[in-house]
LOROLUM-733987 format. One record per residue (C-alpha): y, z, x; residue number from 0. Coordinates in steps of 0.2 Angstrom, whole numbers, plus 2048, in hexadecimal, padded with zeros to 3 digits. Layout:
! residues N
Y, Z, X, NUM
...
This chain:
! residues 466
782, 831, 7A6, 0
789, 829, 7B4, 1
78B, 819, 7AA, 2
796, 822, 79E, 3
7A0, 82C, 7AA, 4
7A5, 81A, 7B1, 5
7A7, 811, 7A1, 6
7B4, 820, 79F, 7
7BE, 81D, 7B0, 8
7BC, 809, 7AA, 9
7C4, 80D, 79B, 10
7D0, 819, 7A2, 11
7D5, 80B, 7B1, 12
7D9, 7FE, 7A3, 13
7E4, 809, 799, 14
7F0, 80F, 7A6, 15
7F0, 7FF, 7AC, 16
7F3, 7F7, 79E, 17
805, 7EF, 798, 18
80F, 7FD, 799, 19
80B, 800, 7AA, 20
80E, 7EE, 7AF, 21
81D, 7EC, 7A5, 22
823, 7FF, 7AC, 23
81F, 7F9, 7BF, 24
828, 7E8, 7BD, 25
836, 7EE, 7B3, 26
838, 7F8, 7C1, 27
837, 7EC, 7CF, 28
843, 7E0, 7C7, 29
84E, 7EE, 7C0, 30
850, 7F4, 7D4, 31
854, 7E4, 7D9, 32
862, 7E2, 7CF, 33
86A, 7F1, 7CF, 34
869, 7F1, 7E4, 35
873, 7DF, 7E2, 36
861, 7D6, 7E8, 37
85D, 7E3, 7F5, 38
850, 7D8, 7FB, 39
85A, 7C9, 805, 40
860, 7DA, 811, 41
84E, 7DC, 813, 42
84E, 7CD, 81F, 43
85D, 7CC, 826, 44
861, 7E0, 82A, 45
84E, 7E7, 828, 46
844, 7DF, 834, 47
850, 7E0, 840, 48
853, 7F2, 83C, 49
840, 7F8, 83D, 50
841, 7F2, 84F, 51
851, 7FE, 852, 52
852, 80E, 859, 53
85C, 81A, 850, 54
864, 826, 85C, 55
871, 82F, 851, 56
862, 832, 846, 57
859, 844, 840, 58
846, 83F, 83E, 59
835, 842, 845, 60
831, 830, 84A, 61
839, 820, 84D, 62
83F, 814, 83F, 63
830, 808, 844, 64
824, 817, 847, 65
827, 81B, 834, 66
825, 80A, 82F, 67
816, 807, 838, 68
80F, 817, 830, 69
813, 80E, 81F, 70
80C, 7FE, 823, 71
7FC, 806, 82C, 72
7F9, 80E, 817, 73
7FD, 7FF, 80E, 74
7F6, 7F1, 81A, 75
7E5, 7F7, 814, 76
7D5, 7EF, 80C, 77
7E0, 7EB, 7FC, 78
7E9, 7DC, 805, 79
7D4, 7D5, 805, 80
7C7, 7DD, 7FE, 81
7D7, 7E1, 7F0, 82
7DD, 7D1, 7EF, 83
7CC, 7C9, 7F0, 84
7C9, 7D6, 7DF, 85
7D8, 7D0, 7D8, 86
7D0, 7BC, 7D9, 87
7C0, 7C1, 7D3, 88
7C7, 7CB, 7C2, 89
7D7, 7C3, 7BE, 90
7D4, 7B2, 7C5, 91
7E0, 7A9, 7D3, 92
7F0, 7AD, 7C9, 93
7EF, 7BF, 7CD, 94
7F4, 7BA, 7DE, 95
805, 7B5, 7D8, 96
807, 7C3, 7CE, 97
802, 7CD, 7DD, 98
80F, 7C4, 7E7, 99
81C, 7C7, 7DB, 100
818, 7D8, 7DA, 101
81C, 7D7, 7ED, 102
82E, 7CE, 7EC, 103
835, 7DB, 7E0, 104
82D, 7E8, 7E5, 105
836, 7E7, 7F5, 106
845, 7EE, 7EA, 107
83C, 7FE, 7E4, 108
833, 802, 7F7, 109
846, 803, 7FB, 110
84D, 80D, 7EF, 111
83D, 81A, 7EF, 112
840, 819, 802, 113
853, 81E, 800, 114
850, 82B, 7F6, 115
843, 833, 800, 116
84E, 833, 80F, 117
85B, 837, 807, 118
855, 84A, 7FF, 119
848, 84D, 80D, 120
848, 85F, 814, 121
845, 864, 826, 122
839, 874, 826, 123
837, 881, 832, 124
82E, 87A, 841, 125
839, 86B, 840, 126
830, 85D, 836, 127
838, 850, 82A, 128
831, 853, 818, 129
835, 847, 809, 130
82F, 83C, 7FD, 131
82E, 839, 7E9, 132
82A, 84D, 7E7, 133
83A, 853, 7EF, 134
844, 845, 7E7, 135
83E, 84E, 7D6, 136
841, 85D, 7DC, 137
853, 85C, 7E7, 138
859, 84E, 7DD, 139
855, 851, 7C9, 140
850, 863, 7C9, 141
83F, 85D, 7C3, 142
833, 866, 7CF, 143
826, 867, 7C2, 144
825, 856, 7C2, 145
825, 854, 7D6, 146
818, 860, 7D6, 147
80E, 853, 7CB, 148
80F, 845, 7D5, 149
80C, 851, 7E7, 150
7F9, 853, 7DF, 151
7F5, 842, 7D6, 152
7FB, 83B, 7E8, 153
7F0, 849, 7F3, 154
7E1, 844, 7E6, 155
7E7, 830, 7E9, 156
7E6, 832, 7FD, 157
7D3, 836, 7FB, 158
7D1, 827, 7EF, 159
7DC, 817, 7F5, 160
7DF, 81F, 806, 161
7CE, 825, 80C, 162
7BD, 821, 802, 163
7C3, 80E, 7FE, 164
7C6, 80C, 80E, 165
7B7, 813, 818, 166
7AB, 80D, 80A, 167
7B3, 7FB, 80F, 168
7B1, 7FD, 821, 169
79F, 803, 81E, 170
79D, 7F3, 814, 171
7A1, 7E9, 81F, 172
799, 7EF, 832, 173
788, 7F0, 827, 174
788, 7DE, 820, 175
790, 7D8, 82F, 176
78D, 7E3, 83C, 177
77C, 7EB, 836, 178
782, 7FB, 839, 179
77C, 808, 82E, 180
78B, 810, 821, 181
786, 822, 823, 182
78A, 81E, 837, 183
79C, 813, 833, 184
7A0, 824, 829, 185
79E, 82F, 836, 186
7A5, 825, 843, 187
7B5, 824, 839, 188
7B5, 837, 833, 189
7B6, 839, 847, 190
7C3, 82D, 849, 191
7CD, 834, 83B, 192
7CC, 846, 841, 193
7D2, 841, 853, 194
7E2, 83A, 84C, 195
7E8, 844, 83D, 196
7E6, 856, 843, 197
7F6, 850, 850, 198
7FF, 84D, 83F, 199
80E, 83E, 83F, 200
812, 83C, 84F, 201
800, 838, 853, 202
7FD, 82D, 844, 203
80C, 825, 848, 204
809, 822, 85A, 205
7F6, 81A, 855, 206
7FE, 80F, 846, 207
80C, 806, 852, 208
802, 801, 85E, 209
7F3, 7FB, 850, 210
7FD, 7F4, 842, 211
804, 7E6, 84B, 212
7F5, 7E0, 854, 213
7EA, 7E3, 843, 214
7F9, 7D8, 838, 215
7FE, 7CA, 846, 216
7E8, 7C9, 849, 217
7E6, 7C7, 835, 218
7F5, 7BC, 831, 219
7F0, 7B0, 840, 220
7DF, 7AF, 83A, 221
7E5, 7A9, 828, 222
7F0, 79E, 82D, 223
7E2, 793, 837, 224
7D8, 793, 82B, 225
7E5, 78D, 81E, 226
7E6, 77F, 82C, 227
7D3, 77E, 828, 228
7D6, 77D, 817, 229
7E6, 771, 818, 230
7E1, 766, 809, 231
7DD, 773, 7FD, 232
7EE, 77C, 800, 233
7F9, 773, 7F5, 234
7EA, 773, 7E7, 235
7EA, 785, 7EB, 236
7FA, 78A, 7E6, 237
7FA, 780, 7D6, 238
7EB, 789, 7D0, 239
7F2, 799, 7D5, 240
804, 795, 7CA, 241
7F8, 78F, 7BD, 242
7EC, 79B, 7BB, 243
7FB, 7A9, 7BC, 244
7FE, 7A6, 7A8, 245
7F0, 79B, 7A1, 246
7DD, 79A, 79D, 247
7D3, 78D, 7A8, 248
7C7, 788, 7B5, 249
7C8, 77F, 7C3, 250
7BE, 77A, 7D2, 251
7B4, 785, 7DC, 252
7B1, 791, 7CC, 253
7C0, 796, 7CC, 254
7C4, 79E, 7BB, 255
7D6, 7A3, 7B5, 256
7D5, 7B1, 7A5, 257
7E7, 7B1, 7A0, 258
7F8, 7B8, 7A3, 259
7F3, 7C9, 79D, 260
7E1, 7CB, 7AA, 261
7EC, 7C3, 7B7, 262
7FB, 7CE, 7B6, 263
7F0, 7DF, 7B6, 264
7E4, 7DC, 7C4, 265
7F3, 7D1, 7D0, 266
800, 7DF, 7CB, 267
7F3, 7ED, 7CE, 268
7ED, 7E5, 7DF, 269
7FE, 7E4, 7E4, 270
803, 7F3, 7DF, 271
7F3, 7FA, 7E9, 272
7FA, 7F0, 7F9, 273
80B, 7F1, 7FB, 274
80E, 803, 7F2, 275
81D, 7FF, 7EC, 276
821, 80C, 7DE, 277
813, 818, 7E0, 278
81E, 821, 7EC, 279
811, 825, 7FA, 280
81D, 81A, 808, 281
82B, 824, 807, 282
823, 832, 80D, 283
821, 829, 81C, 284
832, 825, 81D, 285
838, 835, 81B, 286
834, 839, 82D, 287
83D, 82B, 837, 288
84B, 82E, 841, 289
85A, 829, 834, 290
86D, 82B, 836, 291
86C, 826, 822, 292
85F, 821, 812, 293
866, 80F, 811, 294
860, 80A, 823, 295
84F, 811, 821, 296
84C, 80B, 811, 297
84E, 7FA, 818, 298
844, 7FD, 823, 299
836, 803, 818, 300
838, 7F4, 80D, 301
834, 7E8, 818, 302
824, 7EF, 818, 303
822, 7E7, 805, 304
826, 7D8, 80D, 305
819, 7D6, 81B, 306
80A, 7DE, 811, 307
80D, 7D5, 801, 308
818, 7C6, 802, 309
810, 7C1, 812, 310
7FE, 7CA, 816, 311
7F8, 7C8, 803, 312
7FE, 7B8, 7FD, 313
7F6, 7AF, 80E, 314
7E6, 7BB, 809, 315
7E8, 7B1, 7F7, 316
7EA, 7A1, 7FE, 317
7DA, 7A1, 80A, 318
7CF, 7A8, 7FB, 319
7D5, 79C, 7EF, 320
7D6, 78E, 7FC, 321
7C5, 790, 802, 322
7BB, 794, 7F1, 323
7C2, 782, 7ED, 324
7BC, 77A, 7FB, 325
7AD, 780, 7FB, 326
7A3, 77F, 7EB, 327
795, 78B, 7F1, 328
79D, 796, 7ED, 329
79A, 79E, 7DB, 330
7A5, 7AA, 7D2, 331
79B, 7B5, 7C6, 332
7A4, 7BE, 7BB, 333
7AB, 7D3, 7C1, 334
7A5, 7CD, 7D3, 335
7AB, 7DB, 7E2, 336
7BA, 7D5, 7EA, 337
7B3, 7D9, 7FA, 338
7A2, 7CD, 7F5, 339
7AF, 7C0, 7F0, 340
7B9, 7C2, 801, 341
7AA, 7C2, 80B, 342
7A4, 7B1, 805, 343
7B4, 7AA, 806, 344
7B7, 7AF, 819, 345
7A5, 7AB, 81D, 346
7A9, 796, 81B, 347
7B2, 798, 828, 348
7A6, 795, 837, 349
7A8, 7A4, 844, 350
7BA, 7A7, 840, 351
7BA, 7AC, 82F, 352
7AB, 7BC, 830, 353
7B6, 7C4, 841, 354
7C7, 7C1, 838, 355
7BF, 7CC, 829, 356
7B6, 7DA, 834, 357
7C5, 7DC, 83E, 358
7D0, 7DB, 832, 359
7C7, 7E7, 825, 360
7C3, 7F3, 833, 361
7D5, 7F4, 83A, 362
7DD, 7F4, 829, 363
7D2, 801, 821, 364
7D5, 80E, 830, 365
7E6, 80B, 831, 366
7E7, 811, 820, 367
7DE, 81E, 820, 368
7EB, 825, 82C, 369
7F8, 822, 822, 370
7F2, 82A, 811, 371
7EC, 839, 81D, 372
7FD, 83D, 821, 373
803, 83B, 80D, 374
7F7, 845, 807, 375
7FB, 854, 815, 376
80D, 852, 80F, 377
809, 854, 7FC, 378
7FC, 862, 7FE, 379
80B, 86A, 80B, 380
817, 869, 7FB, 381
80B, 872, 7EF, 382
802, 87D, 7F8, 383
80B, 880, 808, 384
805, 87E, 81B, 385
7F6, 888, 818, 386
7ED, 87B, 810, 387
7EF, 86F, 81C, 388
7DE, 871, 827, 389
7D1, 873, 816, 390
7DC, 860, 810, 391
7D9, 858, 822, 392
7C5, 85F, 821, 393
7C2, 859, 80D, 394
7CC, 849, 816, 395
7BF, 847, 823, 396
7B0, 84D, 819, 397
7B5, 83D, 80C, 398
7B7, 831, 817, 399
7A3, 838, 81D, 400
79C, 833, 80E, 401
7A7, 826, 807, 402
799, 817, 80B, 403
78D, 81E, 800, 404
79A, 81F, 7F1, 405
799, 80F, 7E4, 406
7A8, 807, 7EA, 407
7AE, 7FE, 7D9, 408
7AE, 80E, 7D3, 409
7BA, 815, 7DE, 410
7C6, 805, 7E0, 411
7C7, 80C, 7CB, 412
7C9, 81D, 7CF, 413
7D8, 818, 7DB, 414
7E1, 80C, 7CF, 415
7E1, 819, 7C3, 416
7E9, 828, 7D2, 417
7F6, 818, 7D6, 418
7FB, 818, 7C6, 419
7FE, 829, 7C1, 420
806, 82D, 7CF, 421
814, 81E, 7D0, 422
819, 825, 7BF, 423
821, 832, 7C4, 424
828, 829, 7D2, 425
82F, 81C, 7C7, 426
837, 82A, 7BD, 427
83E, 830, 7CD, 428
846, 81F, 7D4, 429
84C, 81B, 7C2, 430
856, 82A, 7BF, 431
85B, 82B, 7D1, 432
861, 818, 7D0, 433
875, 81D, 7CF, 434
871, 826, 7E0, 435
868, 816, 7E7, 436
877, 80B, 7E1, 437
884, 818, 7EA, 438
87C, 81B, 7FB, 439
879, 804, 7FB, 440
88C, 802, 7F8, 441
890, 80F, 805, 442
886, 80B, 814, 443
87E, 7FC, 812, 444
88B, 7F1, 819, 445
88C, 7FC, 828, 446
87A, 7FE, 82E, 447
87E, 7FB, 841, 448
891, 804, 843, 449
88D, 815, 848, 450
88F, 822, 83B, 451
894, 834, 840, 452
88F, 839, 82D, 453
87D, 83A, 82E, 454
870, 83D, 81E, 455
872, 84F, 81A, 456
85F, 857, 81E, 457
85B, 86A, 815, 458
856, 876, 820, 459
849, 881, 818, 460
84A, 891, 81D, 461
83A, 897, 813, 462
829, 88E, 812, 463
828, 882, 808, 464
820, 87F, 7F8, 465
């Protein structure tokens, strides 16, 4: 029975992730690029700088960096290296490229999902910031139906992506490293979770800037010496990587490539699964920060694309490739766990490499459970209203219980699928809305620091909302 329920999901998984979607996701990316006149070269010379700015003339519930941080601490996750490290083992070193350029043009659509959600977010009763792809159906098209849609695939995504993948990794991880049982890591997270989300935003926001910089700036430091380590493979690296990204082939260290189409879906997909850009569940984040207009937090939020995939993932890429070369002991068998893969990789590294992946897996997996606690809360508020915010944040805490005993390649499926249904209608959202995104660029974007006495208009509900 259970062999056929997940030969269903397997079949399910490669359908929706399949060419349309890779062709629908990219098309976007590139699409978005263009049509925001290469949005991403603002990304470094107005984002960064802006993520670290205070915006005092602005109408939010945290801090532009607060949101950010908020963003990163979802996206940051297990998927930049168990994901990436899934991405190796199925579609061979190319996906990393394709996971990267996933990254570089998906900085265009994390700013223009970003815009919008700022753009036609509503301020309720007790004063919070609500946005995201939902109201943007909604506010924006008249097409609250489909809002609606995307508000439950996204509620049902935050138990998958943003909660069992990540405990069950943690799990993982402390038992074969650690020796601590699962059914202990489970609770002890659960515990943790509870602390935090039950202050809403501003409580997951506090915890996120203080642990997202020390959890990324730990990681990164740690692959860039072991790419030290791994100098003379670095090079040879690459030019497997750029290889394998459209061809058949083996190379040293069983390294197996399996051709353009296995490398686009599982690098595309990963990436996806990192950096978020297009699935919409970001800008829900954004939506909250303290804005005097879309174009400066949408900025902002894009440089999030930047550091989780252009930088976090490809250097996850490079070590794994770099050091499976290196060392031949290592064997790749066909449809190995990412997180297998990964932990053999990090584990040549003597003393380094096992703290670089416990610390990292362990920080990145909690901070993302945060995150996607505070997406799914928004989502279920949208449908259901405030009342079913304390039976989400218990079902929440109650998953990520008994998340280390769920088969994990089972739900890393389960979530692709939830990713992809769920940027559909987000797609649908930024593509239609696209005229919008182009209007608010041109007026705004080269006056980012003069102050404006215009700020975003913000709804005031006067009734509960739905």
């Amino acid at each position: 029975m259970f062999e056929t329920i997940s030969g269903a999901i397997e079949t399910v998984d490669s359908l929706v992730w399949g060419w349309g979607m890779i062709i629908l996701l990219l098309g976007t990316h590139i699409f978005l690029t263009l049509r925001t006149g290469f949005i991403q070269r603002k990304t470094i010379s107005k984002g960064i700088r802006l993520s670290v700015t205070k915006d005092p003339d602005g109408e939010g519930e945290v801090s532009q960096f607060g949101a950010l941080a908020t963003a990163l601490a979802s996206t940051i996750g297990t998927g930049n290296i168990i994901g990436v490290g899934t991405a190796v083992a199925m579609g061979g070193p190319g996906a990393v490229l394709w996971c990267w350029l996933t990254g570089v043009f998906g900085i265009a659509t994390k700013y223009a999902e970003s815009l919008i959600a700022v753009k036609y977010r509503v301020k309720t009763e007790d004063g919070r910031m609500q946005g995201g792809a939902m109201y943007a159906l909604e506010r924006g098209l008249n097409m609250k139906w489909l809002g609606v849609i995307f508000a439950v695939l996204a509620g049902m995504a935050s138990f998958g992506i943003g909660c069992a993948t990540q405990v069950n990794a943690i799990a993982a991880v402390c038992e074969e490293n650690i020796g601590i049982p699962k059914w202990i890591v489970g609770g002890v997270i659960a515990v943790l979770t509870a602390a935090v989300i039950f202050g809403g935003i501003k409580s997951i926001s506090r915890v996120c800037e203080r642990l997202v910089p020390f959890m990324a700036a730990f990681y990164v430091l740690g692959c860039i010496i072991i790419l030290c380590i791994n100098y003379d493979y670095l090079i040879p690296a690459i030019q497997t990587i750029l290889k394998l990204a459209f061809t058949e082939g083996a190379v040293q260290g069983g390294l197996v490539g399996s051709g353009i189409q296995m490398a686009m879906r599982y690098g595309v997909a990963r990436g996806l699964f990192s950096n978020e850009s297009g699935m919409g569940s970001a800008p829900i984040a954004a939506a909250a920060a303290q804005t005097r207009n879309p174009v400066r937090q949408a900025l902002v939020s894009s440089t999030g694309t930047f550091w989780d995939t252009v930088v976090v993932c490809l250097m996850t890429g490079l070590v794994l490739v770099s050091t499976i070369m290196k060392n031949d002991m290592i064997n790749i068998e066909p449809g190995m766990d990412g997180g297998i893969l990964t932990t053999r990789a990090f584990s040549q590294i003597p003393y380094l490499g096992p703290i670089i992946l416990v610390v990292g897996i362990i920080s990145f997996a909690y901070s993302t459970i945060l995150g996607w606690a505070y997406y799914g809360e928004r989502c279920v508020e949208y449908c259901a209203g405030k009342k079913g915010l304390v039976p989400y944040r218990l079902l929440y805490i109650a998953v990520a219980a008994i998340a280390p005993v769920v088969a994990l390649d089972l739900v890393w499926t389960i979530a692709d699928i939830l990713n992809a249904l769920m940027a559909i209608p987000n797609l649908v959202a930024v593509l239609l809305l696209s005229p919008v995104i182009v209007n608010e660029t041109k007026k705004y974007i080269n006056n980012l620091d003069a102050r404006d006495t215009t700020p975003v208009p913000v709804i005031r509900s006067g009734k509960k909302l739905r």
